[in-house]
C-alpha positions as CSV (number, residue, x, y, z in Angstrom):
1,X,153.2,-44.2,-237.0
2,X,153.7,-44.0,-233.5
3,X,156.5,-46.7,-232.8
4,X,157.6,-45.9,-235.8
5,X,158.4,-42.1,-234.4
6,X,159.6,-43.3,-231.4
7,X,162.1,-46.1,-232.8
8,X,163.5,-42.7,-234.9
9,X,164.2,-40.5,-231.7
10,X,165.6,-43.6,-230.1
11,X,167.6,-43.7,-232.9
12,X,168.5,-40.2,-233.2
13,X,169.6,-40.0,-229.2
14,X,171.7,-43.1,-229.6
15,X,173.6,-41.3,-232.5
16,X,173.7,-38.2,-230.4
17,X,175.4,-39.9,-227.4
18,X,177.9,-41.6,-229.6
19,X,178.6,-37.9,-231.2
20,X,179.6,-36.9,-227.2
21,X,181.1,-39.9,-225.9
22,X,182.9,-41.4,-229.1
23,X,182.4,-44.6,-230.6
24,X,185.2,-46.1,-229.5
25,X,184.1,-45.6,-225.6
26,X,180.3,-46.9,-226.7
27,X,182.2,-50.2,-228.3
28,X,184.3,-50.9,-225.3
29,X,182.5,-49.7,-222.2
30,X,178.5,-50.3,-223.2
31,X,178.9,-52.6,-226.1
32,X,175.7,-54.3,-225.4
33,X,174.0,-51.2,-227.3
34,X,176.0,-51.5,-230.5
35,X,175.4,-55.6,-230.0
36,X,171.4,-54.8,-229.4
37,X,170.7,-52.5,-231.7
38,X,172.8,-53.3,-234.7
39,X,174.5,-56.9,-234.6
40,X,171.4,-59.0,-233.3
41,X,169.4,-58.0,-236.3
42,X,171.8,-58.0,-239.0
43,X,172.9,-61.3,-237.5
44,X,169.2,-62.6,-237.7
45,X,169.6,-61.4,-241.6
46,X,172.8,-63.7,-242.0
47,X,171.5,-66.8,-240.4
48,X,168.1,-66.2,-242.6
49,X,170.0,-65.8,-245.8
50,X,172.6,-69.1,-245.4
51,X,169.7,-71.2,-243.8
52,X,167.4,-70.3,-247.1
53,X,170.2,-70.8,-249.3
54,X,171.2,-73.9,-247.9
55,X,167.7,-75.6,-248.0
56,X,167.3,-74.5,-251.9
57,X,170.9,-76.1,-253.3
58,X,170.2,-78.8,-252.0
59,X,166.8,-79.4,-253.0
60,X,167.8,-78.5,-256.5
61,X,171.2,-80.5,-256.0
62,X,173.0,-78.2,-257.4
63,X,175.9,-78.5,-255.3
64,X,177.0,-81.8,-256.9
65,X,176.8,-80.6,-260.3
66,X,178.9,-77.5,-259.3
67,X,181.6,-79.1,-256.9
68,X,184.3,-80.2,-259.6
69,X,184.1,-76.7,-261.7
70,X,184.6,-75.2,-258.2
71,X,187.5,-77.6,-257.4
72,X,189.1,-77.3,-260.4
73,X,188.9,-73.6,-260.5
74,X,190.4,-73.8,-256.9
75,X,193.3,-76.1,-258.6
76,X,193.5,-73.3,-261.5
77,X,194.3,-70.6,-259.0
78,X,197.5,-73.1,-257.0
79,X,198.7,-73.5,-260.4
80,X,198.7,-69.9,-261.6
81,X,200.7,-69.2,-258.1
82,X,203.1,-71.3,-258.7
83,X,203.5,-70.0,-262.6
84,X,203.9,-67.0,-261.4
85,X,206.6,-68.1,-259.1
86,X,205.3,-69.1,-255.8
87,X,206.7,-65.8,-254.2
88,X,204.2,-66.0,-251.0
89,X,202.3,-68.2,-248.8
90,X,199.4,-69.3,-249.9
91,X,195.9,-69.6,-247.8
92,X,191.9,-69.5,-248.2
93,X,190.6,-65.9,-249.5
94,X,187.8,-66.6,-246.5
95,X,188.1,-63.2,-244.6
96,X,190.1,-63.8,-240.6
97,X,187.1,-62.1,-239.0
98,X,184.8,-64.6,-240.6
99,X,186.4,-67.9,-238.5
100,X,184.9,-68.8,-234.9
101,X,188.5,-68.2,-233.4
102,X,188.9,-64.6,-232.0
103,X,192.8,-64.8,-233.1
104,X,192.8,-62.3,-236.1
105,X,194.9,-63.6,-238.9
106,X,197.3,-61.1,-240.1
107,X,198.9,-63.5,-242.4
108,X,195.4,-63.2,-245.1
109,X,197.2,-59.8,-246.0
110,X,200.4,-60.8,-247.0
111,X,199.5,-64.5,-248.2
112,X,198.2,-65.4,-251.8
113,X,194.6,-65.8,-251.3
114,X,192.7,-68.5,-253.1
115,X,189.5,-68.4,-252.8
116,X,187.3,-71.7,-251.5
117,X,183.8,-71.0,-252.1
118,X,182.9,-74.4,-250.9
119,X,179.7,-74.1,-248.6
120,X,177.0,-77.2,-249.7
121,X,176.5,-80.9,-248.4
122,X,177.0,-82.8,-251.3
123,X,175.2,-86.1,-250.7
124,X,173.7,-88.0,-247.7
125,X,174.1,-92.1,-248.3
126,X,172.1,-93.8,-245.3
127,X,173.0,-97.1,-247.0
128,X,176.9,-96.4,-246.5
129,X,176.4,-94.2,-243.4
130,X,178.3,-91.6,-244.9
131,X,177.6,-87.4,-245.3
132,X,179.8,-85.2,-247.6
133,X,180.7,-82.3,-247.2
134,X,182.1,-79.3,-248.6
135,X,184.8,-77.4,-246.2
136,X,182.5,-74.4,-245.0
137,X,179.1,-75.8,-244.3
138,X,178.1,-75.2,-240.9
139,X,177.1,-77.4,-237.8
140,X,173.9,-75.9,-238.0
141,X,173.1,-76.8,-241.6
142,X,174.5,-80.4,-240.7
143,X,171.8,-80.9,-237.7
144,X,169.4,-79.3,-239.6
145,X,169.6,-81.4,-242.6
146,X,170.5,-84.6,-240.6
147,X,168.1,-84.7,-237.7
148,X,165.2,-84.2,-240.3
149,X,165.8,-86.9,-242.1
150,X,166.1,-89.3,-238.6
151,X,170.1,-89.0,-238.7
152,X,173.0,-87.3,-237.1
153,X,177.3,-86.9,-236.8
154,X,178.2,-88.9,-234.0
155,X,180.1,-86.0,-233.0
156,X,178.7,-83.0,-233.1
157,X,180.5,-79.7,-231.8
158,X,178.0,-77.3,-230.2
159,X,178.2,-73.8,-231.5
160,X,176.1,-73.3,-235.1
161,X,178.8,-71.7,-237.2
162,X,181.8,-74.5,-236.6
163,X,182.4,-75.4,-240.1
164,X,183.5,-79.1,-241.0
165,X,186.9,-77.5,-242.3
166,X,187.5,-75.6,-239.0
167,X,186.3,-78.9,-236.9
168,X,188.9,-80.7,-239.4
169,X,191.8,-78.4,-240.0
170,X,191.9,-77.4,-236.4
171,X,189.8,-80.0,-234.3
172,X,186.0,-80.1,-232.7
173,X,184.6,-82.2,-229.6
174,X,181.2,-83.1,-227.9
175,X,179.9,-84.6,-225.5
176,X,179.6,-88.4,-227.3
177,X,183.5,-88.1,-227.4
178,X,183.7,-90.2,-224.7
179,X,182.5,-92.8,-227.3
180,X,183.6,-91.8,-230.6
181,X,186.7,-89.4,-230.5
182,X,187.5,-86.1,-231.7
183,X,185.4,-84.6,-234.8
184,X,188.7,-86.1,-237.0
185,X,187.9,-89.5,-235.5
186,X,184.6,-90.2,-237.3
187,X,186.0,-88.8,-240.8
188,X,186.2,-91.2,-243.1
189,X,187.5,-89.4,-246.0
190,X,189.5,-86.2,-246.9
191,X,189.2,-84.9,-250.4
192,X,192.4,-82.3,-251.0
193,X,194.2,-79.9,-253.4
194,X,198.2,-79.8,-253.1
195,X,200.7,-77.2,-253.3
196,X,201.3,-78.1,-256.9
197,X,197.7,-77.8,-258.1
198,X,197.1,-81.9,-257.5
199,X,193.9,-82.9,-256.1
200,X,194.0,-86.5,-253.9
201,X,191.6,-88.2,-252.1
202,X,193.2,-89.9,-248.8
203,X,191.6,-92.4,-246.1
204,X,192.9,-94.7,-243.8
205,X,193.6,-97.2,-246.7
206,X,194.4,-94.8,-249.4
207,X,197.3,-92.1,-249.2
208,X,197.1,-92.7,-245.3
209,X,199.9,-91.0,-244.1
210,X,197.9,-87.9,-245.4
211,X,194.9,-88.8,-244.0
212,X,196.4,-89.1,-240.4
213,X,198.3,-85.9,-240.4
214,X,195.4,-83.6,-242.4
215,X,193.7,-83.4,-238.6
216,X,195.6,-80.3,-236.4
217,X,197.6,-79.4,-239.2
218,X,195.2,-75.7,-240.0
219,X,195.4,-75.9,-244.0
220,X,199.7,-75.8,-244.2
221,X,199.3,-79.5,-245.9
222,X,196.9,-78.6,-248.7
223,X,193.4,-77.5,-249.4
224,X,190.7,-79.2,-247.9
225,X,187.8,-79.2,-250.9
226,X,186.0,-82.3,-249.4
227,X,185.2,-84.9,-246.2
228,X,183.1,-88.0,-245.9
229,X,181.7,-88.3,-242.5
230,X,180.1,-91.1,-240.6
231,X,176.0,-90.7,-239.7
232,X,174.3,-93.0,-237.3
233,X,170.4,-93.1,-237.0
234,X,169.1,-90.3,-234.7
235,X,166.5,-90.3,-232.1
236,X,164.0,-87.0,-230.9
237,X,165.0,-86.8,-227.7
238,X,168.1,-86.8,-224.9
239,X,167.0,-88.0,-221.7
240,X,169.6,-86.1,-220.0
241,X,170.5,-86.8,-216.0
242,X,171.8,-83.9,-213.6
243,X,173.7,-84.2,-210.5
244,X,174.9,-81.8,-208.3
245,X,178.5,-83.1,-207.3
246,X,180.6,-81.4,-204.3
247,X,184.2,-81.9,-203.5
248,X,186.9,-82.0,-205.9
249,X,187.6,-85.7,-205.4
250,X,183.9,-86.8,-206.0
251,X,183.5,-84.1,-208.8
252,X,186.9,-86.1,-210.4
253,X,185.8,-89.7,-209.6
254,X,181.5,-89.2,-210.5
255,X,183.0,-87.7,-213.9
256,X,185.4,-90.2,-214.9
257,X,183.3,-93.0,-213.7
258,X,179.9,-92.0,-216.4
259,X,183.0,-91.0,-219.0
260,X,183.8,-94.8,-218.6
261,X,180.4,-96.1,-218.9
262,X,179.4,-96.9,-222.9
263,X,175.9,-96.7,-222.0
264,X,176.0,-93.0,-221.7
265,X,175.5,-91.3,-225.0
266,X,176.7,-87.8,-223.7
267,X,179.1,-87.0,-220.5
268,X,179.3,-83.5,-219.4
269,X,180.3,-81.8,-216.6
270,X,180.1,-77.9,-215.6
271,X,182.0,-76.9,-212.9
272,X,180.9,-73.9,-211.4
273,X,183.7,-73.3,-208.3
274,X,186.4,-75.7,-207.7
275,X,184.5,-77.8,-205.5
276,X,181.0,-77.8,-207.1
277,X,179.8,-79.2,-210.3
278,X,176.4,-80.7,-212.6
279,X,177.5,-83.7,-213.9
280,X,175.3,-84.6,-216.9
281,X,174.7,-88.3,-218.7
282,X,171.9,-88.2,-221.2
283,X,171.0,-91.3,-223.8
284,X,169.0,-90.7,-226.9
285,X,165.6,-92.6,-226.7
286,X,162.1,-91.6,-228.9
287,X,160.5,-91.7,-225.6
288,X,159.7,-89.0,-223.5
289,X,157.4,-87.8,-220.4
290,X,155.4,-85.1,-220.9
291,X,155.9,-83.7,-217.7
292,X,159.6,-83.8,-217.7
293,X,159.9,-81.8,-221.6
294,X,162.3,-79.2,-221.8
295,X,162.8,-77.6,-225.1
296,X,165.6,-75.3,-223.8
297,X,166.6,-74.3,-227.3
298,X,163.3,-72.1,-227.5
299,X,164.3,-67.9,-227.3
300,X,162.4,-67.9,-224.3
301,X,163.9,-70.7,-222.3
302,X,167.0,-69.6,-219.8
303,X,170.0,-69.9,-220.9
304,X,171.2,-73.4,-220.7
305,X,174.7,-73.2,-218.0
306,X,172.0,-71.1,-215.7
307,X,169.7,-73.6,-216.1
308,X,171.7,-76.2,-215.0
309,X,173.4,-74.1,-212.3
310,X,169.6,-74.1,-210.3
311,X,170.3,-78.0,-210.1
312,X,173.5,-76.9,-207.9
313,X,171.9,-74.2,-206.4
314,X,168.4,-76.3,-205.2
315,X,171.1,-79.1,-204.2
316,X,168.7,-81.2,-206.2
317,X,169.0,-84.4,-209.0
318,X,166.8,-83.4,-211.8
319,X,165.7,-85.6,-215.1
320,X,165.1,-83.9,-218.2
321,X,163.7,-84.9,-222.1
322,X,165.3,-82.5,-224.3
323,X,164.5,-82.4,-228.2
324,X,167.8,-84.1,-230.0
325,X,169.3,-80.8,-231.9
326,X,168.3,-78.7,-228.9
327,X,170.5,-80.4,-226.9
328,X,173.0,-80.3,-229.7
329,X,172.9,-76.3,-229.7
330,X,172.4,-75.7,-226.1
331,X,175.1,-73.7,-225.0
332,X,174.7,-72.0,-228.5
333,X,172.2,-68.9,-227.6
334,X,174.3,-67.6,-224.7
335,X,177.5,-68.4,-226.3
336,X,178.2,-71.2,-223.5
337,X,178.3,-68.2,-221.3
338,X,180.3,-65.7,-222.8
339,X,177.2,-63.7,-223.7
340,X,177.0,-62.7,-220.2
341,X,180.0,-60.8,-220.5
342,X,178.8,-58.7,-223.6
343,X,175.1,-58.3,-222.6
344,X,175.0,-58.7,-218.9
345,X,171.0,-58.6,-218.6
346,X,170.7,-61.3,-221.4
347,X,169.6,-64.1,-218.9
348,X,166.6,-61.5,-217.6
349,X,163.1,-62.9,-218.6
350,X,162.0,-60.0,-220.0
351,X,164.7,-60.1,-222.6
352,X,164.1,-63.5,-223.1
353,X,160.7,-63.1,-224.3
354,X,161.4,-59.7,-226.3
355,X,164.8,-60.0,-228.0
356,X,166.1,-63.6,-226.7
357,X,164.6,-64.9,-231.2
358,X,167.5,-62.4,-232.2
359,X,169.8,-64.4,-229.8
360,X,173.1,-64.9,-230.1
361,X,175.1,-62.3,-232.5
362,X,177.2,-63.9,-234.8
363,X,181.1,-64.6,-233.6
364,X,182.3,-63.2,-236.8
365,X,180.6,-60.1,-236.5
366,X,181.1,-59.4,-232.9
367,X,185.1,-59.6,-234.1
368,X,184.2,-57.5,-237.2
369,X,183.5,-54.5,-235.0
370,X,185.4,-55.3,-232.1
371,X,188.0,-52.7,-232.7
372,X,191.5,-53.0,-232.3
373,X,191.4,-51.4,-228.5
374,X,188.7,-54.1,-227.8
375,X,190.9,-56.9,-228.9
376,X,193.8,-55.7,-226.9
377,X,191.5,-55.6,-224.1
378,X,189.9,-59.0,-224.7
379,X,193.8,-60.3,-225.0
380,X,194.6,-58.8,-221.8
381,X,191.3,-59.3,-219.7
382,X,190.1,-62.5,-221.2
383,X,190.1,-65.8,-221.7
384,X,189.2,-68.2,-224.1
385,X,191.2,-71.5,-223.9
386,X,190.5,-75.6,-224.1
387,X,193.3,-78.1,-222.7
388,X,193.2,-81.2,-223.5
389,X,194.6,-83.2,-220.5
390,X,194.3,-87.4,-219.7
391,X,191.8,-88.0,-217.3
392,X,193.8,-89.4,-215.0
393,X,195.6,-86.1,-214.8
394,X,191.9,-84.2,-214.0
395,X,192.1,-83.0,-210.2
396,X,195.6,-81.8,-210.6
397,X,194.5,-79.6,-213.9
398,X,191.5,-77.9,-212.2
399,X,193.9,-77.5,-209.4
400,X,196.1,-75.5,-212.0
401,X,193.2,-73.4,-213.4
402,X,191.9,-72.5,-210.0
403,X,195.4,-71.1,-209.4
404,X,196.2,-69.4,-212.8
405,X,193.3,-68.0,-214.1
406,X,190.5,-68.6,-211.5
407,X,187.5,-68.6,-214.5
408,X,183.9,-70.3,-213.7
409,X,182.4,-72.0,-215.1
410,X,184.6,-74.3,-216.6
411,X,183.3,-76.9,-219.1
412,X,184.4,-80.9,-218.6
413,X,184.0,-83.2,-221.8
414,X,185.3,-86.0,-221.9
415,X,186.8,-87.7,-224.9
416,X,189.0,-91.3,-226.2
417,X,192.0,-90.7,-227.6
418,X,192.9,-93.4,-230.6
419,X,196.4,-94.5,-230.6
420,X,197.0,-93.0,-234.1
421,X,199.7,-91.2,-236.0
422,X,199.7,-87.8,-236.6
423,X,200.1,-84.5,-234.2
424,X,197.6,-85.3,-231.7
425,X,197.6,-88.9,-229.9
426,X,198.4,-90.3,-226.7
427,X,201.8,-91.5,-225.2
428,X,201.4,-94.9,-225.0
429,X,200.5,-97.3,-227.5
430,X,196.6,-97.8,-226.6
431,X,194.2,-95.6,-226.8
432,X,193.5,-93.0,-223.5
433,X,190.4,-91.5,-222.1
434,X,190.8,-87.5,-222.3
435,X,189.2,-84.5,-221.1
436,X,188.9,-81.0,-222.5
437,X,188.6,-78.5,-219.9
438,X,187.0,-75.5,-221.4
439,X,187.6,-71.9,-220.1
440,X,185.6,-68.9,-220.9
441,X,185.8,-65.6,-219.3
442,X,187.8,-63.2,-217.7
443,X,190.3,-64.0,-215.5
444,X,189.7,-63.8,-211.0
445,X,193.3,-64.4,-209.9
446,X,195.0,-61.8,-208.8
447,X,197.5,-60.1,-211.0
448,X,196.7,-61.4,-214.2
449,X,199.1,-61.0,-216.8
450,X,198.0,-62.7,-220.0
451,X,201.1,-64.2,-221.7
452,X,202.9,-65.2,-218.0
453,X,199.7,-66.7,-216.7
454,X,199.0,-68.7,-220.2
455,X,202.8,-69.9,-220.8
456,X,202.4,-71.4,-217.1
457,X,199.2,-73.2,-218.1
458,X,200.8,-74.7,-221.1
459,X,203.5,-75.9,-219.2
460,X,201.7,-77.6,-217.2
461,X,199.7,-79.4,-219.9
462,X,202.7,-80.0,-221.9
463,X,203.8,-82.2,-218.5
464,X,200.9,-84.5,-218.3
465,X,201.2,-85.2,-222.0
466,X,198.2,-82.8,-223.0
467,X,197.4,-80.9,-226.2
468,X,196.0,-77.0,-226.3
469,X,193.4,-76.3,-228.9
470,X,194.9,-74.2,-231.9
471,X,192.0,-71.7,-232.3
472,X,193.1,-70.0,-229.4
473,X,195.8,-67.6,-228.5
474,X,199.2,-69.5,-227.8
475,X,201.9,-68.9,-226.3
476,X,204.9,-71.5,-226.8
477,X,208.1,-71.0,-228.3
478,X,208.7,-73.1,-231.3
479,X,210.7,-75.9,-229.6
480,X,207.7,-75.8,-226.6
481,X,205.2,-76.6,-229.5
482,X,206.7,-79.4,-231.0
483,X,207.2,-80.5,-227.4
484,X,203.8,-80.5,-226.8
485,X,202.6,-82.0,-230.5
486,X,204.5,-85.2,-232.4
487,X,205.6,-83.6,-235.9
488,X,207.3,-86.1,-237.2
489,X,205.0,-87.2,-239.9
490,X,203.6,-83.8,-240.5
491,X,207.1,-82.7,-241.1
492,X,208.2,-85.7,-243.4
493,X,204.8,-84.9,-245.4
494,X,205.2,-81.1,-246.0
495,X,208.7,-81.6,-247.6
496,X,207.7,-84.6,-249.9
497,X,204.7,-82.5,-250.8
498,X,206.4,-79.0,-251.5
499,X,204.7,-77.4,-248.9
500,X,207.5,-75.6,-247.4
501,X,207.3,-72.5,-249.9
502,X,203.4,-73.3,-250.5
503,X,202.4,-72.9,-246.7
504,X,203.6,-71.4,-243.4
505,X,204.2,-74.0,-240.8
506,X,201.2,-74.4,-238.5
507,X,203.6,-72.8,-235.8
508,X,203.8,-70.0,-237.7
509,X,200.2,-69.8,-238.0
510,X,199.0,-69.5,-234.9
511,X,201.6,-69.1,-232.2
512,X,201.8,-65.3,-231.2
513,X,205.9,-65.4,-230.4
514,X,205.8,-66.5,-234.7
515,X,203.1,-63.9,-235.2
516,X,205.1,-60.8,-233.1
């Protein structure tokens, strides 16, 4: 009875000091408290409940039976829109706070919600090398399924609640991009229902046009109900390489020169001040050395950007077997490391080993109950951006982001850009080697004003020919945007498909000047 007592006047003085300070000031000023005690364990119930559920449709293959009653319901509901005169916007009931992106969409008020309840992997074929997918199943359900049955994605974005959709609609990278692209790059299928109700299947054979512009486009050419995606064999382990690197010249030329090399399975660099970095190469192999196993996906294990920052810090090479969907995950627990920011003592051993199994909170909760204050702040105060930017263009973009936001650690991937239509591809007629340059955090530089600093960013990315990521907040003006993306297909499409009074333009859709 004891702890039982004392979790109940814990309880009871945590509810008292909310009563004096107000909940508002608990939420912004100590949220870890509100994370600790109430989102880590309902979290832990969310994952438990979709991992369960997951495991038991498709042991029973029920998803296959079910998945054309649930498209054609999802074609019943565009047709009764547009009998009842297609008065708004459409888009997917999914609720805003539910997607990875901390943008809020506003537009799920006003727009005709159809709801998608499209969550199952359909069908594994190791003969054709081919998974599909429904729209909402999760990175974590992929590895989990894939790496037990000795197979993977080729791509494979980190964080456990990217869904295929999300990765599809809007885009996904990982450290094999270097080889294989952009999530979109090793889709071999797109399975869709149009703004009249239609479904069509597209490939790069078969209704290609479609196929090419789907990619970027954030569900304002149709609803995505299906993908096929490309699987190669798996392996247990990454034997994964660090480097300490100093100087930003030597930081540039060691990164582009493993992101070159096709015997590197994974390229990733952390850069940690603007002239010190871990540059990382690993290769899967079903070998390992006892001595040198990390499993640094375990709750107990550091979290992995600190881990890798000892490598810097001991000036030290360092070589490292890491279980395969470890590796996958590992800037998953800490959130890369914006988890830091929300519970500053996360990283502390004895947290680790107490509370580190509840680790992380769910994105979609932590935006739930952010608050609108909170938001405001985190618009203000924070950061969350990835610029895609050609490699040759690398020194002069760190240079940039030193200047205008000043955020460490900054995440380098590196990825190959096909020369392919559509809203995303390079300038030149052959494909180019890319980087994403990730930053997470709040803001050093002096004076930080979010929508000045951010508008001088994208300026500079739109200069070198780069591309920002459309889950985060944006600043462009319309004529900026399609500056910066080629929407002459996508354009062309949503007219000879009647999506012009179906669905908002994908400026609209995420660009704050459309939004405000």
């Amino acid at each position: 009875m004891e702890p039982a007592v004392s979790l109940a006047v814990c309880a009871l003085l945590f509810l008292l000091w909310v009563r004096v300070k107000g909940l508002e000031f608990v939420l912004i000023h100590q949220r870890w408290v509100f994370v600790c005690l109430f989102l880590l364990p309902l979290s832990l119930i969310f994952d438990i409940y979709y991992y369960v559920r997951a495991w038991v449709v498709f042991k029973l293959s029920s998803a296959p039976r079910l998945h054309g009653q649930r498209v054609r319901d999802i074609q019943k509901q565009v047709r009764e829109w547009k009998e009842q005169g297609s008065k708004t916007f459409m888009c997917t009931g999914r609720p805003g706070w539910l997607t990875v992106s901390l943008r809020v969409g506003k537009y799920k008020k006003t727009h005709k919600n159809i709801m998608i309840n499209l969550m199952d992997i359909l069908e594994v074929d190791t003969k054709k090398q081919i998974v599909r997918v429904e729209p909402l199943v999760t990175m974590g359900q992929v590895t989990a399924l894939l790496t037990s049955i000795g197979w993977t994605l080729p791509v494979l974005p980190e964080l456990d609640d990217l869904t295929v959709g999300g990765l599809i609609m809007g885009t996904g990278i990982e450290s094999s991009s270097h080889k294989y692209g952009l999530f979109q790059h090793i889709c071999t299928a797109y399975e869709l229902v149009l703004a009249d109700g239609s479904f069509v299947r597209c490939t790069p054979s078969e209704n290609s046009d479609l196929f090419y512009a789907v990619p970027w486009s954030c569900g304002t050419l149709g609803f995505l109900v299906a993908a096929e995606i490309r699987i190669i064999p798996a392996k247990k382990y990454v034997r994964l390489r660090f480097e300490p690197v100093r100087g930003l010249e030597a930081i540039c030329d060691k990164f582009t020169r493993e992101s070159q090399r096709p015997e590197n399975h994974f390229v990733e660099g952390l850069l940690y001040s603007l002239d010190e970095a871990v540059i990382m190469t690993g290769v899967m192999t079903d070998q390992a050395e006892p001595s040198k196993l990390n499993s640094i996906g375990n709750y107990y294990k550091p979290w992995f950007f600190k881990h890798v920052e000892n490598y810097l810090k001991t000036n030290r090479e360092g070589l490292e077997y890491i279980p395969l969907r470890h590796y996958y995950h590992r800037h998953t627990r800490s959130i890369f490391w914006e988890l830091q920011d929300i519970i500053p003592f996360g990283n502390n051993p004895v947290f680790r080993y107490l509370f580190g199994w509840m680790v992380p909170p769910k994105i979609s909760l932590l935006k739930l109950t952010q608050g609108e204050t909170l938001r405001k702040l985190y618009e203000q105060h924070h950061v969350v951006q990835d610029m895609l930017v050609p490699m040759k263009c690398l020194s002069q973009a760190v240079h940039t982001f030193h200047n205008d936001i000043h955020v460490y650690p900054i995440w380098l991937c590196p990825f190959i850009l096909p020369s392919q239509p559509g809203l995303v591809h390079p300038k030149g007629d052959e494909a180019e080697l890319y980087v994403d340059i990730g930053a997470y955090g709040e803001p050093r530089v002096k004076h930080f004003e979010a929508r000045s600093c951010m508008r001088q960013l994208e300026k500079f990315v739109r200069s070198v020919h780069g591309f920002q990521m459309l889950y985060a907040d944006c600043y462009m003006s319309r004529e900026e945007f399609w500056e910066m993306f080629d929407g002459s297909l996508y354009h062309w499409l949503r007219e000879r498909l009647g999506c012009q009074d179906a669905f908002p333009e994908v400026y609209d859709k995420i660009c704050k000047a459309a939004r405000h």
